[in-house]
N, C-alpha and C positions, 0 to 999 in steps of 0.2 A: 798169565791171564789172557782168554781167547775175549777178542772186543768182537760183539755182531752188531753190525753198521745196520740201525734203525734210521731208514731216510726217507720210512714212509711207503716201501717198496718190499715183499719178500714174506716168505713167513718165519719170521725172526723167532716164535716161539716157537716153534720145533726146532729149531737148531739150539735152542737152549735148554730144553726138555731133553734133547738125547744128551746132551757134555753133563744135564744136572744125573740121570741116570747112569752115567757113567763115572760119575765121581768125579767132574774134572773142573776146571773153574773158569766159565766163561759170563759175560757179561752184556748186558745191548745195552748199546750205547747210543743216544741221540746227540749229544753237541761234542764241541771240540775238547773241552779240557776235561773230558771221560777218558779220553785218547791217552793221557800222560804212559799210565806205569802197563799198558799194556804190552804182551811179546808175541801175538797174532794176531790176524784180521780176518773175518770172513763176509766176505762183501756181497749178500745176497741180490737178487731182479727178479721181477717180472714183468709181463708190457708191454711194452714199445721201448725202443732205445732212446730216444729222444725225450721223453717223458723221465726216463730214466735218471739221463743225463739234468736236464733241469731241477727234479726232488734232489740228487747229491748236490749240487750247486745250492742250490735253496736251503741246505740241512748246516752250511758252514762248515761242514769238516771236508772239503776236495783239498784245501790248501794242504792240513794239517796230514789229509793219508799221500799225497803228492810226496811228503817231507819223511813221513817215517817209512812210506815202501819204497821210495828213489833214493832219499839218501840217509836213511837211518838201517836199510836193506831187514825191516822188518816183514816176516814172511806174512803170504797175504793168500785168502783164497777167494777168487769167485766164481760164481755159481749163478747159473741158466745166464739171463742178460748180464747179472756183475760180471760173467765168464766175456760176454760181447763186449760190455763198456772196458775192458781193457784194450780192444783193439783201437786203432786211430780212427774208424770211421764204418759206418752202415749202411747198407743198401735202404734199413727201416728208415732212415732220419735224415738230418743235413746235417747237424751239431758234429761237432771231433768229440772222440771217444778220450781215455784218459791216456792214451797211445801208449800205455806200461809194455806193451808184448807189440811186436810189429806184426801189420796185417789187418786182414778189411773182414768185416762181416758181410754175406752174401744170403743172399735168398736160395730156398732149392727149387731148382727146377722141377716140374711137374711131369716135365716128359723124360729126364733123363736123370734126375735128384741132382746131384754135386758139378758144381760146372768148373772147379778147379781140376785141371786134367791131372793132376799129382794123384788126385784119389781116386778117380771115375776109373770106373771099373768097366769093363769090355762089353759085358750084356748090360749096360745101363740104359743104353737108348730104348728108347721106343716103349717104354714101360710107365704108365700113368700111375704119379704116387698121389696118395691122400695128403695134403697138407691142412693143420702142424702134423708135424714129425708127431704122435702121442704114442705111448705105452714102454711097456718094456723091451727093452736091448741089449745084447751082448757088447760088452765093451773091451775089448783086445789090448792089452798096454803094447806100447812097445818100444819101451828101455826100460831098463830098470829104475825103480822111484821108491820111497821110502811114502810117500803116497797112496800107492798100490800097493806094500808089502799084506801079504797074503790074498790079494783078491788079482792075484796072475793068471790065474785058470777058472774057465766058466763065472765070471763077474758078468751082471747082469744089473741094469738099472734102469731107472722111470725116464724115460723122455716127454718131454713138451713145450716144442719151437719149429718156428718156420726156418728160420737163419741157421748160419753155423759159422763158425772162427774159420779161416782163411787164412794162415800164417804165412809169412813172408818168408822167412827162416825154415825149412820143415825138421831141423833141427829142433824145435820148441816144441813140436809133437810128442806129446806123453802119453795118448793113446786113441785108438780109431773107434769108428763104428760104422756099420753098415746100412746107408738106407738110399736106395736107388746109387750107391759108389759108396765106397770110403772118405768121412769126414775128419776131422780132428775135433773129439768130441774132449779133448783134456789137452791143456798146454802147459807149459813149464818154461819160465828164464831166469835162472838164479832164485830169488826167493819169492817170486811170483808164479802162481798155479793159478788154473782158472778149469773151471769142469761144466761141460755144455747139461749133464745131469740133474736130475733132485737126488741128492745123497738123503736127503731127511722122507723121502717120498718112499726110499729105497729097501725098506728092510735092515737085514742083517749085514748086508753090499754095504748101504750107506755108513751105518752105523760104524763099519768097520773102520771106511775109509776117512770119516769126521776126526776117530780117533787118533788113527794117525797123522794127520795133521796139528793132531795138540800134542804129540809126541816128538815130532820132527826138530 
């Protein structure tokens, strides 16, 4: 059973409109002891990080996903800011994030997008981006994930955000995207994924890649 973490945040019906169209069994969940017999998690945002951060705190279950994706190692997905509140901290906010994946959330730059030099790309400078980041983009994996199985080639997805994950490790990079530099628009460490995307915004992309997650 896939649990979507209602905290007030996200648009929890469509991510259970596509698993119900799909045949598969997921559930939104608001409090803590809905959490029991589930064996996923998809952990929606939208917002501010901060804002974020206090509805999960406020909702009672941070304890209870602390315990089953730390040490119950139940796989977990987040999505637009749930993707951010994994990291330990934001450039949007002051609060700590839930620090599951190492690494800082960052703004992009307007004059040069991505200011982690790992991704910035060589003609980034000098180039005025519109922020948010909005609309559709190619999203390039790059390792192998049971996540991405089938959408390795020409995957394209809905963006909309100013920030973007910053990982400490670039080993936890699951896959990029382009906008003024290379981002890491999907991370991965053991049974935790986080995707800067809307999969449920996405089409047949999304659709795909929901599924496989309730497959994994």
């Amino acid at each position: 059973m896939i649990a979507i973490i209602d905290y007030g945040l996200g648009n929890v019906k469509a991510f259970a409109n596509v698993y119900k169209n799909l045949n598969l069994p997921a559930i939104i969940v608001k409090r803590p002891n809905e959490l029991k017999n589930v064996s996923k998690i998809i952990l929606p945002g939208v917002g501010a990080f901060d804002y974020a951060m206090q509805k999960l705190d406020q909702s009672g279950m941070r304890q209870f996903l602390d315990e089953m994706v730390i040490e119950r190692n139940v796989p977990v997905l987040g999505i637009c800011v749930g993707m951010q509140m994994l990291a330990s901290s934001s450039d949007e906010g002051k609060l700590p994030g839930l620090g599951w994946i190492e690494g800082e959330v960052l703004k992009f730059s307007q004059e040069s997008g991505v200011r982690s030099i790992e991704y910035r790309r060589e003609d980034g400078g000098g180039k005025s981006l519109s922020l948010p980041h909005m609309g559709w983009n190619d999203v390039k994996a790059t390792k192998k994930s049971k996540l991405f199985e089938g959408l390795e080639q020409d995957a394209r997805f809905y963006f909309l955000h100013s920030y973007y994950f910053h990982v400490q490790n670039n080993d936890d990079v699951l896959a990029v995207t382009d906008y003024g530099g290379e981002f890491a628009c999907a991370v991965n460490s053991g049974n935790i994924f986080g995707i800067q995307f809307h999969p449920e915004k996405s089409h047949q992309c999304g659709i795909q890649l929901l599924a496989n997650f309730a497959k994994m």
